[in-house]
C-alpha positions as CSV (number, residue, x, y, z in Angstrom):
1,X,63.5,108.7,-158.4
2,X,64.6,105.4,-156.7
3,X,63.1,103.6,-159.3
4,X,64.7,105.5,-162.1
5,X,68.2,105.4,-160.3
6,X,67.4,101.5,-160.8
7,X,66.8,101.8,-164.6
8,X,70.1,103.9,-165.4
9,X,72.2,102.0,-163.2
10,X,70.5,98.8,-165.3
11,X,70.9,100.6,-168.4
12,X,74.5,101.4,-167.5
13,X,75.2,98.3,-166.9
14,X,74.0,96.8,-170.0
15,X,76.3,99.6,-172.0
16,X,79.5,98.5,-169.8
17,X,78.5,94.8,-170.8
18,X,77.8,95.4,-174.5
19,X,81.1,97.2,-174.5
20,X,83.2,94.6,-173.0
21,X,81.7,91.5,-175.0
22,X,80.1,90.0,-172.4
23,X,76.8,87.7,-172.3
24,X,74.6,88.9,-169.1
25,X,72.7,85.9,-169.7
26,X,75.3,83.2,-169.7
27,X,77.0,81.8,-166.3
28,X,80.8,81.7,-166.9
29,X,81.3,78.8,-164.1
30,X,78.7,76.6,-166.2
31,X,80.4,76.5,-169.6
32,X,83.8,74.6,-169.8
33,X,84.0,76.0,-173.6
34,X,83.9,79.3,-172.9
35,X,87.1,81.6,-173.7
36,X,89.8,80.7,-170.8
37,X,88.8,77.3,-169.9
38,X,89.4,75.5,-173.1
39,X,93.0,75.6,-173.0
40,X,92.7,74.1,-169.4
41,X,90.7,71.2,-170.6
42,X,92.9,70.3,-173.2
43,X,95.8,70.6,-170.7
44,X,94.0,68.0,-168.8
45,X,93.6,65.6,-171.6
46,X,97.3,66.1,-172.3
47,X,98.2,65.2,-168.9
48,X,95.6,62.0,-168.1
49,X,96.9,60.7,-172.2
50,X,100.3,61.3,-170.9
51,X,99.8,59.7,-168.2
52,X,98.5,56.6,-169.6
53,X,101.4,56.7,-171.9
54,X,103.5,56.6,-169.2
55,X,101.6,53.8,-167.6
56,X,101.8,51.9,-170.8
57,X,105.3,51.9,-171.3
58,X,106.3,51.2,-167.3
59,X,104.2,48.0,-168.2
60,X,106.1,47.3,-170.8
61,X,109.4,48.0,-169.4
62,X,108.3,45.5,-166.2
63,X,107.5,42.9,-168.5
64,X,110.9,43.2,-171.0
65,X,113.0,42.8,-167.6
66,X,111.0,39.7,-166.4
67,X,111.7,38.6,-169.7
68,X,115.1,39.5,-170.0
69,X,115.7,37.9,-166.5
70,X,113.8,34.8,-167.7
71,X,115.6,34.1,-170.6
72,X,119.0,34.6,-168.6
73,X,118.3,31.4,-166.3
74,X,117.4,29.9,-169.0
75,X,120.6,30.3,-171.0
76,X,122.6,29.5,-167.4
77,X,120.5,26.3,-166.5
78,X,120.7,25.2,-170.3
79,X,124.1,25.9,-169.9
80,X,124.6,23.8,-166.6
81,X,122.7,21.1,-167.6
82,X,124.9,21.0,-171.0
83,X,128.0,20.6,-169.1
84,X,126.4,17.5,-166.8
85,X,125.7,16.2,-170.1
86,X,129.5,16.5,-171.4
87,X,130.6,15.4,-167.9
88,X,128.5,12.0,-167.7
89,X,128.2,11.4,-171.6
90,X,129.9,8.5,-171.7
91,X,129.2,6.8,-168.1
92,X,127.1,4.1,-169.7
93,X,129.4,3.4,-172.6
94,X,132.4,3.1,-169.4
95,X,129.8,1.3,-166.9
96,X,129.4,-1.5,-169.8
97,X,133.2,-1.4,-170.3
98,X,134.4,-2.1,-166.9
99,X,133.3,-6.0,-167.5
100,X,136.2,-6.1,-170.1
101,X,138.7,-4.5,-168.0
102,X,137.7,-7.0,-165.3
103,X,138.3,-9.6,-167.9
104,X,141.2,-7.8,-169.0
105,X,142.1,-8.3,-165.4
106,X,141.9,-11.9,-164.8
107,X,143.2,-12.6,-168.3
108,X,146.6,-10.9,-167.0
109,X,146.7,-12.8,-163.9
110,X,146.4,-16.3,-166.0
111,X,149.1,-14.9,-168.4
112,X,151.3,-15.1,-165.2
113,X,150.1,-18.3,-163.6
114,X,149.3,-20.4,-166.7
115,X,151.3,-22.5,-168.8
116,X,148.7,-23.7,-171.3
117,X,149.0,-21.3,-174.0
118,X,145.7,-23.0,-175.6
119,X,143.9,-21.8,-172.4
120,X,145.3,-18.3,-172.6
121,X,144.4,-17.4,-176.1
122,X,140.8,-19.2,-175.7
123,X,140.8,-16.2,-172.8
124,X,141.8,-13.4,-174.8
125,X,139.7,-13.9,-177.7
126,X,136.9,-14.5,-175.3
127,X,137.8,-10.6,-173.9
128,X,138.2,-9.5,-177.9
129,X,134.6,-11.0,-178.7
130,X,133.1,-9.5,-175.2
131,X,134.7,-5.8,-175.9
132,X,133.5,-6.2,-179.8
133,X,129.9,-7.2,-178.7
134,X,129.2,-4.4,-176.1
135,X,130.5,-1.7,-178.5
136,X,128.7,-3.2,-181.7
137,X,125.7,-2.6,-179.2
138,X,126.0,1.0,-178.7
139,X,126.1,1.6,-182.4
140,X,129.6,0.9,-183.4
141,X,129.9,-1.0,-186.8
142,X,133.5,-1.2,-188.7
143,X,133.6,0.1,-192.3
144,X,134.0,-3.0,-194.6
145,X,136.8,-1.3,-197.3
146,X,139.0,-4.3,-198.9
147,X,138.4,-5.1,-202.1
148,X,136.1,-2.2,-202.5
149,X,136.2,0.8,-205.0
150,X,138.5,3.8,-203.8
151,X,135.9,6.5,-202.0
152,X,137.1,9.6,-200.7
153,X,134.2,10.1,-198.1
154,X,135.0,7.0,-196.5
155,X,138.6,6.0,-197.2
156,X,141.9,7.8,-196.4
157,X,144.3,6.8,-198.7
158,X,148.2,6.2,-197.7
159,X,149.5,5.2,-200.6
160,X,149.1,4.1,-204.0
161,X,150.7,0.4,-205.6
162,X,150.4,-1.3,-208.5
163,X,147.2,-3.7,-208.5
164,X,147.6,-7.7,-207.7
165,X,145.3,-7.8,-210.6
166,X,143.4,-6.0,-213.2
167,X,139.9,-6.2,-211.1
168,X,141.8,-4.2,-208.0
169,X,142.4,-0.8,-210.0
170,X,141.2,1.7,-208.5
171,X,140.1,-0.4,-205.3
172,X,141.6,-0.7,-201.6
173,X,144.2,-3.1,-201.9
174,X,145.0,-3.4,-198.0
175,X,143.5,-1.8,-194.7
176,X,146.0,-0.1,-192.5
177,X,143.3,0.7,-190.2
178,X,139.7,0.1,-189.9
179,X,137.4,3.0,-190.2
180,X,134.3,2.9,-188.4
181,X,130.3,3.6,-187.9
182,X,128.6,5.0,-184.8
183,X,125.0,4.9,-185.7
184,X,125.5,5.6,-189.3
185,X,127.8,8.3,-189.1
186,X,131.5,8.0,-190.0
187,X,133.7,8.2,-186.8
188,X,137.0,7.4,-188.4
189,X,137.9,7.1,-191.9
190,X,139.6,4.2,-193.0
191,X,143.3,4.9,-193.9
192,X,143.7,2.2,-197.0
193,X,146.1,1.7,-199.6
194,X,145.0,1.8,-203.4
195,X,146.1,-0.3,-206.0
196,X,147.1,1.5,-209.4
């Protein structure tokens, strides 16, 4: 009888297992697609793609702020280095200029002492020339404007008078004051006066 206990309780078991939809033959711990696991996998997959996401966009947050921070003292040492330009701009146009003024210097003290007026204006126009020279070299050219045609991109004009001569219409009669070139460019327009 032992042996047909066995078979009924086999049999019953097979009944209780058909009834229930369950394999005999199939391991549930094996197969990571069986009903109740799969959701857990996918959860997994979620989490390790999340994860990376997050991962990615820590990266890229590191990298916007070293670049945000880079480009800051960048803009502050452009901008320091801007204003040491403004400051010392002109130091070699002023280091060449300080031979005048020492001309400018000893010219004053002959004015005082000298009595040869020949001697003082040879002086002075000597300073004149020197002080011409040295900015002529750093670019500065006067605008040549008498006897030339009227042109409202160079000239300024004062006033108008009625031409010497027929040929001076419409040309600068007189120069009030020189306009003037620094490398090509127009520094200061000439203020002229026009004939009519």
């Amino acid at each position: 009888m032992k042996e047909k206990d066995k078979k009924y309780s086999q049999e019953q078991a097979a009944s209780l297992a058909d009834e229930g939809g369950i394999d005999r033959d199939v391991d549930m711990n094996t197969d990571e697609n069986m009903a109740g696991t799969t959701h857990l996998n996918d959860r997994l997959a979620e989490e390790s793609e999340a994860d990376k996401l997050s991962d990615e966009l820590q990266a890229q947050k590191d990298k916007y702020l070293r670049l945000l921070a880079d480009f800051d003292n960048f803009r502050k040492r452009s901008a320091k280095e801007r204003l040491d330009l403004i400051q010392t701009a002109n130091k070699d146009l002023i280091v060449s200029l300080l031979d005048v003024l020492d001309d400018c210097d000893r010219a004053e003290k002959q004015l005082q002492n000298s009595e040869d007026l020949g001697q003082v204006k040879e002086g002075v126009l000597h300073v004149f020339n020197k002080l011409r020279a040295i900015l002529q070299g750093k670019g500065l050219q006067p605008m040549k404007t008498l006897h030339e045609d009227f042109d409202v991109e160079k000239h300024e004009a004062i006033t108008e008078i009625p031409a010497p001569s027929g040929d001076l219409k419409g040309k600068v009669v007189d120069e009030l004051t020189k306009g003037y070139y620094l490398n090509d460019k127009i520094i200061r327009f000439a203020k002229v006066v026009v004939g009519k």
